[in-house]
N, C-alpha and C positions, 0 to 999 in steps of 0.2 A: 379633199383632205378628211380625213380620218377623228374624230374625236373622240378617244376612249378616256372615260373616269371612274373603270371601276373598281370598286373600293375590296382589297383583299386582308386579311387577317394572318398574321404569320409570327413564326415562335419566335418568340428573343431570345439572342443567342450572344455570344461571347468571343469577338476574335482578335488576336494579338495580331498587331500589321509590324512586320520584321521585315527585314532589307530593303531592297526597292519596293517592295508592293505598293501598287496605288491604293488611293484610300477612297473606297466606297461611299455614291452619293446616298446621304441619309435623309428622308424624308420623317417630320414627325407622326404623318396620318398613314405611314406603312402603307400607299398604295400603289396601287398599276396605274401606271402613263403612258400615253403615247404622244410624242414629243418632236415636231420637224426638227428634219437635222439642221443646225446652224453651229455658230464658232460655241465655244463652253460661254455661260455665262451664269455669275454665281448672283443668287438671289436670296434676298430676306423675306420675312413673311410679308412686305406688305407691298412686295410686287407682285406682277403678273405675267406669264410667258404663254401667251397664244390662250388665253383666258384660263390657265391653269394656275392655283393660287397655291405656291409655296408656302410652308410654316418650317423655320429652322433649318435650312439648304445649307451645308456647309462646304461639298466637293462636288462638281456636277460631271462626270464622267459619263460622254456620251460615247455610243456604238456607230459605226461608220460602215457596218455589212447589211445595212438593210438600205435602199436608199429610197430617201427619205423622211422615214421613218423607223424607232427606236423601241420598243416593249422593256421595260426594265421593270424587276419584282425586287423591293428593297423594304428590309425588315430593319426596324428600329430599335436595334438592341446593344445598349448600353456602347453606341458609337461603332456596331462590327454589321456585316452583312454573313449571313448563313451562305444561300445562295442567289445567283443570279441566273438570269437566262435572256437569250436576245433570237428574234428571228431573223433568219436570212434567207433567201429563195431556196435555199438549197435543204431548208428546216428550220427547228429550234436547234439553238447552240447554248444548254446547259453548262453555267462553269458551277462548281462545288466549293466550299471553303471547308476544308476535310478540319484545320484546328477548332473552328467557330462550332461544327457539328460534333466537334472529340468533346467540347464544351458540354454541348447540350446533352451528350451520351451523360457525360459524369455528370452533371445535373440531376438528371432525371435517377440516375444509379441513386446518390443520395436521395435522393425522396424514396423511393424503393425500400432503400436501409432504412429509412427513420419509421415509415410505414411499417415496416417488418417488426424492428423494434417496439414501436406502439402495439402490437398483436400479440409479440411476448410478454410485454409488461401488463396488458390486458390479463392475459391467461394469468399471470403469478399473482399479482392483486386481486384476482377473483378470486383464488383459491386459498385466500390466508385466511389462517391463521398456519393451514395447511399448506402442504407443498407439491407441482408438480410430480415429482417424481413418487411422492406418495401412493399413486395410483395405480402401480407398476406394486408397489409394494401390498395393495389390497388384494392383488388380483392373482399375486404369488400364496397368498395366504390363502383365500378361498382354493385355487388350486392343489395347494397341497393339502387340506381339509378334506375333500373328495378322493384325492389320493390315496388318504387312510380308510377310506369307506365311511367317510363321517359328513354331513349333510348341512350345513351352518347355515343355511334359504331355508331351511325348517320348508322345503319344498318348490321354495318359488324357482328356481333356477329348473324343475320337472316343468313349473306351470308356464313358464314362459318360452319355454322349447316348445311346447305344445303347439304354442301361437305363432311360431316363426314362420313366418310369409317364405322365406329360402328353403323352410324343410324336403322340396321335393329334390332341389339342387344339390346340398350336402351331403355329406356322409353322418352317421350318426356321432360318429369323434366329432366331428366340425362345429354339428349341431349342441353339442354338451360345449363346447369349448367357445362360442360366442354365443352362447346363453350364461356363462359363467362370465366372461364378460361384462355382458351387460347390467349383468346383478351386481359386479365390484363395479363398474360406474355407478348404479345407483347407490347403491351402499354407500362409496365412497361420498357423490356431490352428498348426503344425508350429513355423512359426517362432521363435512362440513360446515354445513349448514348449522350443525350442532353445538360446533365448536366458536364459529363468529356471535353466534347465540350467547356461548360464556360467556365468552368477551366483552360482549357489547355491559351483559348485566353486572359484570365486574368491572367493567369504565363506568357503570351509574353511580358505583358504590363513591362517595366523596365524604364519609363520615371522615376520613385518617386526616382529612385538612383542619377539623376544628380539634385534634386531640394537640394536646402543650408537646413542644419541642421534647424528643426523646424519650418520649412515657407513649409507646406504641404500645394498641390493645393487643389481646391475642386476636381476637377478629381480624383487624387490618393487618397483621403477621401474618396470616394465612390468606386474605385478600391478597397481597404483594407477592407471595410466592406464587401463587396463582396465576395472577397475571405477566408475571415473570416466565412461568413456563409455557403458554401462550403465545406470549409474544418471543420465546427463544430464537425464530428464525429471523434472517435479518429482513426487513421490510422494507418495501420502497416508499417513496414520497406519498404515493396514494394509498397503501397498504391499508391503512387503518379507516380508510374513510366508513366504508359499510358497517363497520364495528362502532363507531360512535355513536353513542346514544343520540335521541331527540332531545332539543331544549321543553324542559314540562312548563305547564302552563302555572302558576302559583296560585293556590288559593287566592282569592279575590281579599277575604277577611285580614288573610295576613299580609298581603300590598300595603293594604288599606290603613292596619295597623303600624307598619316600618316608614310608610309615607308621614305619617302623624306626628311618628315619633320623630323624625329626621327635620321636622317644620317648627318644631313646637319650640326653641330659643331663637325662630326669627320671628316668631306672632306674640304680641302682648297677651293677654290674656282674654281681650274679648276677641280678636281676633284671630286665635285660637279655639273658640270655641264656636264661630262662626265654621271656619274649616271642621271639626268635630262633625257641626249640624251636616256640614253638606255632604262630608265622606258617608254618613250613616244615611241618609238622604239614597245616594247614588247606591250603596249597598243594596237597600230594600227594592228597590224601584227599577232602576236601566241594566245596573250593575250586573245582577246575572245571568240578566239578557245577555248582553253583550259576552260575555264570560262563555255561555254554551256554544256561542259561535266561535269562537277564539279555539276552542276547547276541539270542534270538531276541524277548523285549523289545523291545529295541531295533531291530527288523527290524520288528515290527507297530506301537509306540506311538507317539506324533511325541516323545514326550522319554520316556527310561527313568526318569526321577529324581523329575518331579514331581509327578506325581498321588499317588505315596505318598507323599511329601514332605508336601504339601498333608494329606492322613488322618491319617496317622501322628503325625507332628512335632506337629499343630496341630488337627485336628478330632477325631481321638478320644482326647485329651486330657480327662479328666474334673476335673481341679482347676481352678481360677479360672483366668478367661481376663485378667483385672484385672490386673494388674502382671506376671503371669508368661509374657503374649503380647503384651499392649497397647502400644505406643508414642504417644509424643507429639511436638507439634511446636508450636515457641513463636511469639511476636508479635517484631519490631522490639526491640531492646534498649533503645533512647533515647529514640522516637521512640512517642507513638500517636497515630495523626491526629485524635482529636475527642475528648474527654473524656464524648460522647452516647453511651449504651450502645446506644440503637434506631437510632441514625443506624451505628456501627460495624455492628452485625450488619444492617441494609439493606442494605451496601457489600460486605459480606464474602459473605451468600446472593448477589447479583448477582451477582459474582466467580465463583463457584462455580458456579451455572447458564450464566454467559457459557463457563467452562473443557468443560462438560459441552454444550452448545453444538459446542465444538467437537471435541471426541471423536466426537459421534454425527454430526459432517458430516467427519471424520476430516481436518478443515484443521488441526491439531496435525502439525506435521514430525516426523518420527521421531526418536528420541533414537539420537544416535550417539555414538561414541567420541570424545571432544575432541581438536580437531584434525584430525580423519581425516573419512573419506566413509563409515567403517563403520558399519551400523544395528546398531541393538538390539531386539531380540523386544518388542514393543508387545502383546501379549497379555493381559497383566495390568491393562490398562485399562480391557477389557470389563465389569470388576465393579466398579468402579469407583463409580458412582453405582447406586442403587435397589435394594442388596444387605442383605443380612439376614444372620448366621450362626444357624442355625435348631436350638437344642438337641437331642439325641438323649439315650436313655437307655445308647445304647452311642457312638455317632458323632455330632458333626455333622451339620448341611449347609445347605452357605449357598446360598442362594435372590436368584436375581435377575432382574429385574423388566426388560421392555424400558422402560417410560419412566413415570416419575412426575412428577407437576404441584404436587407437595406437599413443604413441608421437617411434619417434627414439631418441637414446640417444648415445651421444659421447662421451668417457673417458678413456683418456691415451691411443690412441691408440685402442681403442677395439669401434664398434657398440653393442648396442644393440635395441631390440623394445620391449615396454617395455608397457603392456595392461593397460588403466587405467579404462576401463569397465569390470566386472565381473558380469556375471549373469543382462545385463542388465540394473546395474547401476554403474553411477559413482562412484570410489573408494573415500575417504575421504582425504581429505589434507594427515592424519597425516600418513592413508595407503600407500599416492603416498612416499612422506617421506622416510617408510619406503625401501618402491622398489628402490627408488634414494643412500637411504644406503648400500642396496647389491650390489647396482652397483659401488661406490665407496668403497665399500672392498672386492671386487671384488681382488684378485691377481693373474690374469692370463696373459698371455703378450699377446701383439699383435700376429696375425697369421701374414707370411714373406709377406709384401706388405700392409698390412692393416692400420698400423697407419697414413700413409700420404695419401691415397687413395682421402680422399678429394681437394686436390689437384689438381684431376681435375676438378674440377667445379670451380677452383680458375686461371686456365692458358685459354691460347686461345680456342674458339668454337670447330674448327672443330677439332686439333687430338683428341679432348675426346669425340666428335661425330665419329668418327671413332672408337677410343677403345668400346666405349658401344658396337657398332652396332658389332663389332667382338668378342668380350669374357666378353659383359654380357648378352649378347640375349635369353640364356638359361643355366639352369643346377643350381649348386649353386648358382652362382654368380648372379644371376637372379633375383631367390627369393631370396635374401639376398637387389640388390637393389630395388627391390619392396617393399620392406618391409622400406625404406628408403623414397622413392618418394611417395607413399602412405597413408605414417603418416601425423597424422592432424599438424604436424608441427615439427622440430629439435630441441633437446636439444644437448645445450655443458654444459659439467658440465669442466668448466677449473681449472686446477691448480695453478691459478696464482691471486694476488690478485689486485682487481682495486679499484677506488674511489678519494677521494678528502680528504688525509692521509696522516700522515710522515710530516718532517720536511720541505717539496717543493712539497704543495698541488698543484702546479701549473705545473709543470711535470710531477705530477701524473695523473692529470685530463688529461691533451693531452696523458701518456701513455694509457689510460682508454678509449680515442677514437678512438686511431689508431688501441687498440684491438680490440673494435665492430665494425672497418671497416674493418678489415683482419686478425686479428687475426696471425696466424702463419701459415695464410694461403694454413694447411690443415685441422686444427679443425673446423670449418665450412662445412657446406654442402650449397655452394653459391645457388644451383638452387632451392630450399626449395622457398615459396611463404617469409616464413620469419624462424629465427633462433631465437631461444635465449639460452643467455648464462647465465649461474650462478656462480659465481666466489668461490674461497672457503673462502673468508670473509664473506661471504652472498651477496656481491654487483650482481644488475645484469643486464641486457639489451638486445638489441633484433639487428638484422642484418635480411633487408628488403628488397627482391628482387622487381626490378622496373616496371618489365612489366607489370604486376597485376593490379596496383592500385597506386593511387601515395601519396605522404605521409602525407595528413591530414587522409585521411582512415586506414593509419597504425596507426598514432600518436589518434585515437578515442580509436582503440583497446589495446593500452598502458596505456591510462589514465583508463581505467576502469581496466585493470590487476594492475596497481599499488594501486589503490584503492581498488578496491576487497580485496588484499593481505592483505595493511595496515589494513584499517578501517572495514571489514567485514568480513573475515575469522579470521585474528589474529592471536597471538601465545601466548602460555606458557611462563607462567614466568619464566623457562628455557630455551626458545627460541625455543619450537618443535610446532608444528603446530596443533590443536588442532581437537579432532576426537579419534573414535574406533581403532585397529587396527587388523583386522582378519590373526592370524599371518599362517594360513595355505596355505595363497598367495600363486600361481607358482611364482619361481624368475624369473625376466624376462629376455628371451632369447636372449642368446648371438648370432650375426650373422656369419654365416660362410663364409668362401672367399677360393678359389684358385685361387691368385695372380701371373699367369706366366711373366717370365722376359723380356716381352714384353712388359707387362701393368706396372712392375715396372722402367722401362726405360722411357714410356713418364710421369708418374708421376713423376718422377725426372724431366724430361723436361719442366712440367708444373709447380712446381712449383720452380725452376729457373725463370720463366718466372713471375710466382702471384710473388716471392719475391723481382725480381728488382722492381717492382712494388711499392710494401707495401714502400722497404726502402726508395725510393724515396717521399714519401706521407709524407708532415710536415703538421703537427696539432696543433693547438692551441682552448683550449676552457678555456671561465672565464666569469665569471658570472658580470657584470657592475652595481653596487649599488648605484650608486651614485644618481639618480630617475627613476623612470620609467613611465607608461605611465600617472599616476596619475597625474603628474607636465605637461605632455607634454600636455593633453589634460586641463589642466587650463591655457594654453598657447591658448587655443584654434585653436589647430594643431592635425592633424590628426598625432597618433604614428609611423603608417608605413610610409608614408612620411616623418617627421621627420629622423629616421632609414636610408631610403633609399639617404635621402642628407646628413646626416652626412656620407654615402658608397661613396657617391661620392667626399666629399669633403677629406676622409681618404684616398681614390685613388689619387686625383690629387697632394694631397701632398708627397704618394708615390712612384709618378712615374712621374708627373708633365706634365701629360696628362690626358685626358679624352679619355673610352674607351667603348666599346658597350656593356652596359648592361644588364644582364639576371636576372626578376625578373617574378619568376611562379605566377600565379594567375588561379583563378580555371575557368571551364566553366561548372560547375555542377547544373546552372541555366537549362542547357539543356539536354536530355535524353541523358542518357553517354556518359555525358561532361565528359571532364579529365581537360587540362591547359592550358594555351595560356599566350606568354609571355606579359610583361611590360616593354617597353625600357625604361627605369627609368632616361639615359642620355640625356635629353633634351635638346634643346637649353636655356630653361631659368633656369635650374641646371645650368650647365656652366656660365649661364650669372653670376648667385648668385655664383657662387664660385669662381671666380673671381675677384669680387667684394670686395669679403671680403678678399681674398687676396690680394688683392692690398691696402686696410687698407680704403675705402672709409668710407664715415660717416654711423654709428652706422642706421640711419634710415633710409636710400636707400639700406643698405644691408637684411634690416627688409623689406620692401618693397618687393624686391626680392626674399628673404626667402620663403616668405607667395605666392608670386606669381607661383614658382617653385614647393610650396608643395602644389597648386593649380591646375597644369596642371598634377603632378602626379598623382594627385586623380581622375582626367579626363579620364587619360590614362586605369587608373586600371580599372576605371568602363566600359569604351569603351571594354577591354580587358573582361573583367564578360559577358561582353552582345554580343557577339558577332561579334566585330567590330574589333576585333585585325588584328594585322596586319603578326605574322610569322605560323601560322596555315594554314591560307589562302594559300601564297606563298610556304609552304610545298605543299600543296594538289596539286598547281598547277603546280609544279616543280614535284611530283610523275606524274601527266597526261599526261606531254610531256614526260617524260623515255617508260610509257606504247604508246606512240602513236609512236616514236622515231626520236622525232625531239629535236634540239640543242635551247635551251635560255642564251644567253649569259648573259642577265639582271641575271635570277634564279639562274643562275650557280655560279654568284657572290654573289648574297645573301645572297644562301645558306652554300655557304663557310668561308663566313665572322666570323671572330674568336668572341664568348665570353668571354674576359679578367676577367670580373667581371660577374659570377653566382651568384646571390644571390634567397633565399630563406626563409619565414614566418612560422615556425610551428604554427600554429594556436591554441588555447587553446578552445575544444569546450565543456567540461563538470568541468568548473570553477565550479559547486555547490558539486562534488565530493571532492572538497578539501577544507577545510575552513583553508583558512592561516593567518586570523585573530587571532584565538588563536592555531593553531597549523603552526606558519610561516617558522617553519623547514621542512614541506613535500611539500617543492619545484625542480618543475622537474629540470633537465637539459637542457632538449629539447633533439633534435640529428643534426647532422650533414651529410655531405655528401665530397666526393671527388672533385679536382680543375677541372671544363672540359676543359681549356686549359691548355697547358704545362705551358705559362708564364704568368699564371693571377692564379685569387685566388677565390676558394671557399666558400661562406660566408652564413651560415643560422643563423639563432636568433629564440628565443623564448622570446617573453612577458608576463613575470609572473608576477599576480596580480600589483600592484599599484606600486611598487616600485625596480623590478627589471627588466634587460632587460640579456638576458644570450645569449655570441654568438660562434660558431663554425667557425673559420676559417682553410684552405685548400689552398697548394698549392703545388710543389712538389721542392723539394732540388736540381734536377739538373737547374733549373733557377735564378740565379746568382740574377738577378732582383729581385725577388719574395723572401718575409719573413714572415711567419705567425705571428708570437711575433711581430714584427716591426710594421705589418699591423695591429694588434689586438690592440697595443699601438698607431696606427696611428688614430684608430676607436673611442677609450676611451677619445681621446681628441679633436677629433673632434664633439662628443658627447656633452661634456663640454661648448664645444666654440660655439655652437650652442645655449644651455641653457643660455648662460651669450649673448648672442646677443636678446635673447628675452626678457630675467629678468637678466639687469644688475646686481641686488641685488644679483643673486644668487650665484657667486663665492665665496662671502665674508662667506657667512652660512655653505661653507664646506670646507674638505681639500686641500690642496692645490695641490697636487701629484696624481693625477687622475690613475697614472700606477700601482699605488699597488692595487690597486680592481682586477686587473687580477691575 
C-alpha cells in the first residue's frame, strides 16, 4: 500500500454548487491524499483514517476508477473546489469547475483594475499642482516655437540631438522631433517641480490665522489667491501631500518661555521659581545639545515628532490598550433606522467598504481647514482599513495589509470571516444581511477557550505577546488569527441592547458608552485599527484603536458610514436593507481554534486584569440643549473657547483648584502632522475664574472672559502652526534617553499629571446631514477614557447650532472624582457663562439646567 502526504498549495477560489451538484470534499490543509477505497466516511479533526489526520472534513466524496486507490487535489476556498483530478489505468481524469475558475478570472481582473488605477492616481498626484495632459501642451508650444524659426532651448534641444545614441537610426526630422521631446519632458517635470515649490512656501505662510475675524491684510489677500490658483485643479486624496510643508523645529528659548508661562498659576511662588532655575539650567547646558540633534532630525525625517510619537506615546506602551488608548464613537442620539440587527450591520459594512472604496481610488477630497482652501496631511488614512496592531514583548507593530476582501465577525462566543467580495464584486447590503443572519442563527457553541479569547487584546502587552508568539505562530490557530488581523476591519454583533431608551435614558446612554469602550472585554478585538459593533436593537458604533491615526480621521470615516446607511442605501419598509439576494452564497466560515490550558489560563488572567479595568471606568454622556454654538458665536466668542473655560471654571468648582490642562489640537497643517497639545489653563482662565468667583462686577468679569478666551485662541493657533510647546519637549526628552544623559528639567515635565484631558470631535462633512428638517439625525460624538487616576476625561461634540453633546470619564476608585457631579458641574457652568454675556438670557429658559443631561 501506498502512502502519499504530500502537501500541495493551491489558489482559492469561489464556487456556487446549483442543482444536483455534489458537494466537494474540503480539507483545511489543502493537501494531496491517497486514500484506500472503503464505504465514505465523514470525519472531524480528531480522528484518523489509515494514519491520515483530518482537520475540518465535511463531505468525503471518494473515486471508484482507480482500484484501490484515490489522488484527490482539493483546494480550500471559502467552502468550493476550483479543480479536481483522479487517476485511473487508463490516465489522469481532470474535471474543471469552469464557475469556481469564472471566479478567480474576475478576481484577479479586479486586482488588475485596482493596480491600474493605483498607477494613474500615481501619475496625477505626482504631477500636481500640474496636470497630465499638461505635457502634451509644453510639447505643442516648443514645437510651434521652432516652427516660426524661434529657438526657446537657447540651444539645448541642438545639444542634446548631438548626444543621441539613435542618431545613426533616424532621420534628421526624427532626430529634431525627439530631441524636442525630451526638452518639454524636462522642461515640463522643472516646472513642476517649481510650482509644488510655491505651494509648499505658500502652505508655510500661517500669519492669516492670527489676524481678527474679517480685517484680512493685503498680504494674505494675495497669499489666498495664490493658492487658490494652484490648487485650481481638483486634487485627489494624496494630492497635496508633497506640497506640505515640514513641521519646524521651535526655538528652544521660546518652548521654554510658553512652557513657563503655561505653569506659572499651578506653582506657588517658590515653586515657580524652582522651575525658572531649572528651565534656564537645561537651556545653558543639555538643552542645545539635544536641540542640534532634533534640528538635524528634522533636516532628514518628513516630521520630527511623529514616528516617536506613534512608539513611544502608544506602541511601546505595555499596559492595556482598552480604555487607556481606545476611543469610541457612537450611533444617532434619536434616531436608528431599523430595529434589524442583520439589516443595520449590512448597511453599516457597505458604508465602510463604499468609504474604503474610496480611499483606495483616493476620490475622498482632502480635508481642509473650514472655510479656507488649506489641506490637511491625509496620511493617516493609509492605515486605515486592513490593519492590525501586532503585540510585542517590548514594542508594537501594527501591520497593514494592501487589501482585504473579508470583515471578521464575533458572536456569542464563536469568530467568523465572513467574504463580502464574490466574483469580484461587492456583495449587496441586503446579501451582507443575509450572511449576518446565518451567523446569528447560527447555533453552535463556542470551541473550549474561544469565546473569551479576545481577552487578550483587552489585558497587558507582553503575556499576549508571549501567548501569540508561542501557540499562534503556526497550524490552526494561525490561520484562524490571520484571518482576524487581516480583515478589513472587526464586527461584534452583541446581544445586548444600547441607546438612549427606557425609562432612565441617562443610564442608558453612559451604559451605551462604557460598552463601546470595553465592552465585556472579550467581545472586542482591541488591536483591529477599529471595531464595530451592532447591537440587537439595531443601535450601533465603533471602537478605534489609537496608534493609527487619531480621532478626527476616525470621526470622517463615521460620518459618511452613518450617512451612507441612513440617507443613501436605506431600508425597506420592513426594515431589511434593500438589494438582490443570490441565495447560493457560501455561509461564511466559521474559525477554528485549539485552545490549550495554557492559553486559557492567561486569558482568564487577562481578562481579570481588562475587567478591574472597565469596572473601574465611570461614564457619563448627555447631550447640553440649552444653546449651542449658534448663540455662542452672536456672542462673538469663539465656541471652543467658550467650552474650554466653562472646563475650567466646572473644574475649579469641583475640586477648587486649577489643574494642567490637556486639549488636542491637530498639526495636519504639516506632512504627517498628528497633534500637539493646548494648555487651555492659563493664567488669565484662572484670573477669569476667579473673578467670577469671587462675585466681582458683571463687566470686569466680561472683560476677563473675552480676554482669556483670547489668549486660548492664541494658544490653539501657536499649537496648529508649529510652535507648541509638549511635542517639542517630547522629542527632546526622547534625544537625551537615546544619547543617555539625565534632564532633570524633562524628567519633570514629562511626568507632570494631566488632571483634565480634554478633547473636540470635530464635525467635518456638516452637508451630509441636514438637520434643519431632519434635526433627529444627530450624532452623539464619542468619548475616550480618564488619563489620570484622579482627573477626568472630557470630549464634546458641536452639533449644528444648537446643541453641544459631551462625554465625561473618570474612574470609581478616586473618591475625588465624579462623572454625574462633573457633567452637572459642566451644564452650569455653561449657563453661568451665557448669562455673564446676555444677562437676558436666563430669564428666556428653564430654570434647572441638570435635567438636559
Amino acid at each position: 500500500m501506498y502512502d502519499i502526504k504530500t502537501e500541495v498549495n493551491l489558489m482559492e477560489a469561489e464556487e456556487q454548487n446549483r442543482g444536483n451538484e455534489k458537494k466537494a470534499h474540503c480539507v483545511h490543509s489543502s493537501s494531496l491524499r491517497m486514500l484506500p477505497r472503503q464505504e465514505p466516511k465523514v470525519s472531524d479533526s480528531s480522528e484518523r483514517v489509515e494514519n491520515v489526520k483530518f482537520t475540518s472534513v465535511k463531505n468525503c466524496i471518494q473515486s471508484c476508477l482507480f482500484p484501490n486507490y484515490t489522488i484527490t487535489v482539493m483546494a480550500e476556498a471559502h467552502q468550493a473546489v476550483a479543480f479536481q483530478f483522479t487517476i485511473t489505468p487508463e490516465g489522469i481524469d481532470l474535471h474543471l469547475s469552469y464557475q469556481a475558475l469564472n471566479q478567480i478570472y474576475l478576481s484577479g481582473l479586479r486586482s488588475w483594475k485596482k493596480r491600474i488605477s493605483r498607477i494613474k492616481n500615481r501619475i496625477i498626484k505626482g504631477v500636481y499642482p500640474a496636470s497630465p495632459s499638461s505635457w502634451l501642451f509644453v510639447v505643442i508650444a516648443i514645437l510651434a516655437t521652432l516652427y516660426m524659426q524661434s529657438d526657446p532651448s537657447m540651444g539645448l534641444i541642438a545639444k542634446i540631438q548631438e548626444h543621441l545614441p539613435l542618431s545613426l537610426s533616424l532621420s534628421a526630422q526624427g532626430q529634431t522631433v525627439l530631441s524636442v521631446l525630451l526638452f518639454s519632458t524636462l522642461l515640463w517635470l522643472s516646472l513642476i517641480l517649481a510650482l509644488r515649490f510655491c505651494l509648499k512656501l505658500l502652505l508655510s505662510y500661517h500669519r492669516w490665522m492670527f489676524e481678527l475675524h474679517g480685517r484680512m491684510s493685503t498680504k494674505t489677500k494675495v497669499w489666498a489667491t495664490l493658492v487658490r490658483l494652484l490648487s485650481s485643479r481638483k486634487p485627489l486624496l494624496y494630492s497635496y501631500q508633497t506640497s506640505l510643508p515640514h513641521l519646524p523645529v521651535p526655538p528652544i528659548k521660546d518652548t521654554l518661555e510658553r512652557y513657563l508661562e503655561s505653569v506659572k498659576p499651578l506653582h506657588d511662588m517658590a515653586g515657580f521659581q524652582r522651575m525658572t532655575r531649572l528651565a534656564a539650567e537645561f537651556e545653558k547646558s543639555l538643552g542645545s545639545r539635544l536641540q542640534r540633534y532634533l534640528k538635524f532630525k528634522a533636516l532628514w525625517a518628513t516630521n520630527y515628532v511623529s514616528d516617536w510619537w506613534e512608539e513611544y506615546v502608544y506602541l511601546r506602551s505595555r499596559s492595556p490598550i482598552m480604555v487607556n488608548s481606545n476611543y469610541y464613537g457612537m450611533d444617532f442620539l434619536y434616531v436608528t433606522p431599523t430595529p434589524s440587527q442583520a439589516a443595520r450591520a449590512g448597511n453599516t459594512i457597505t458604508a465602510l467598504f463604499l468609504y474604503r472604496r474610496k480611499v483606495n481610488r483616493e476620490e475622498l477630497n482632502p480635508s481642509r481647514i473650514p472655510g479656507t482652501v488649506i489641506p490637511l496631511c491625509a496620511a493617516q488614512c493609509e492605515r486605515m482599513f486592513n490593519t492590525t496592531r501586532t503585540p510585542g514583548e517590548e514594542t508594537d507593530v501594527l501591520q497593514h495589509w494592501q487589501d482585504s476582501e473579508f470583515v471578521a465577525v464575533y458572536h456569542r462566543g464563536r469568530y467568523f470571516r465572513l467574504w463580502v467580495y464574490r466574483a469580484g464584486r461587492l456583495l449587496s447590503p441586503r446579501e451582507i444581511q443575509y450572511q449576518i443572519q446565518r451567523i446569528l442563527d447560527d447555533p453552535s457553541p463556542p470551541s473550549p477557550g474561544e469565546d473569551k479569547l479576545g481577552a487578550l487584546t483587552a489585558g497587558n502587552r507582553k503575556p499576549w505577546a508571549q501567548v501569540r508568539k508561542q501557540f499562534f505562530s503556526s497550524g490552526v490557530n494561525k490561520r484562524s488569527l490571520d484571518c482576524i488581523e487581516k480583515a478589513a476591519f472587526f464586527v461584534t454583533l452583541d446581544d445586548q441592547e444600547e441607546g438612549m431608551m427606557g425609562e432612565d435614558p441617562t443610564v442608558n446612554l453612559d451604559r451605551y458608552a462604557k460598552s463601546l469602550l470595553h465592552g465585556k472585554c472579550y467581545d472586542r478585538w482591541f488591536d483591529k485599527s477599529f471595531s464595530v459593533v451592532v447591537y440587537k436593537n439595531g443601535k450601533n458604533g465603533l471602537n478605534a484603536e489609537h496608534s493609527w491615526a487619531d480621532a478626527p480621521v476616525v470621526a470622517h470615516l463615521w460620518e459618511f458610514t452613518l450617512a451612507t446607511d441612513t440617507f443613501h442605501l436605506g431600508y425597506t419598509a420592513d426594515g431589511n436593507c434593500r438589494g438582490e439576494i443570490e441565495r447560493s452564497l457560501p455561509p461564511p466560515q466559521r474559525l477554528s481554534w485549539d485552545i490549550p490550558p495554557e492559553v486559557q489560563t492567561q486569558v482568564s488572567e487577562s481578562l481579570a486584569v481588562a475587567q478591574a479595568l472597565a469596572d473601574d471606568v465611570d461614564c457619563h454622556v448627555f447631550p447640553f440643549k440649552k444653546f449651542g454654538k449658534g448663540r455662542i458665536k452672536k456672542m462673538k466668542m469663539s465656541p471652543d473657547s467658550f467650552v474650554q473655560l466653562a472646563l475650567q471654571l466646572a473644574y475649579y468648582r469641583d475640586r477648587g483648584t486649577f489643574c494642567l490642562t490637556y486639549e488636542a489640537s491637530m498639526t495636519r497643517l504639516f506632512r504627517e502632522g498628528r497633534t500637539e497639545t493646548v494648555r487651555s489653563c492659563s493664567s488669565e482662565s484662572c484670573a477669569f475664574v476667579l473673578a467670577l468667583e469671587a462675585g466681582e462686577d458683571r463687566e470686569h468679569c466680561n472683560k476677563l472672559f473675552r480676554k482669556a478666551a483670547e489668549k486660548h485662541q492664541n494658544l490653539y493657533r501657536l499649537a496648529m502652526t508649529g510652535s507648541g510647546i509638549d511635542r517639542h519637549l517630547f522629542c527632546l526628552y526622547v534625544v537625551s534617553k537615546y544619547l543617555g544623559v539625565e534632564s532633570p528639567f524633562l524628567k519633570e515635565v514629562l511626568s507632570e499629571p494631566w488632571r483634565l484631558s480634554t478633547s473636540q470631535t470635530p464635525v467635518q462633512q456638516m452637508e451630509l446631514f441636514d438637520l434643519v428638517n431632519h434635526p433627529e439625525f444627530v450624532s452623539l460624538g464619542g468619548g475616550f477614557g480618564p488619563v489620570a487616576d484622579d482627573g477626568y476625561g472630557v470630549s464634546y461634540i458641536i452639533m449644528g447650532e444648537d446643541m453641544i453633546n459631551f462625554h465625561v470619564s473618570c474612574k470609581h476608585s478616586c473618591t475625588e472624582t465624579d462623572s454625574h457631579k462633573f457633567g452637572s458641574q459642566i451644564s452650569q457652568a455653561m449657563m453661568d457663562l451665557m448669562t455673564l454675556l446676555n444677562p437676558n438670557f436666563k430669564e428666556n429658559t428653564p430654570a434647572n439646567p441638570e435635567k438636559q443631561s
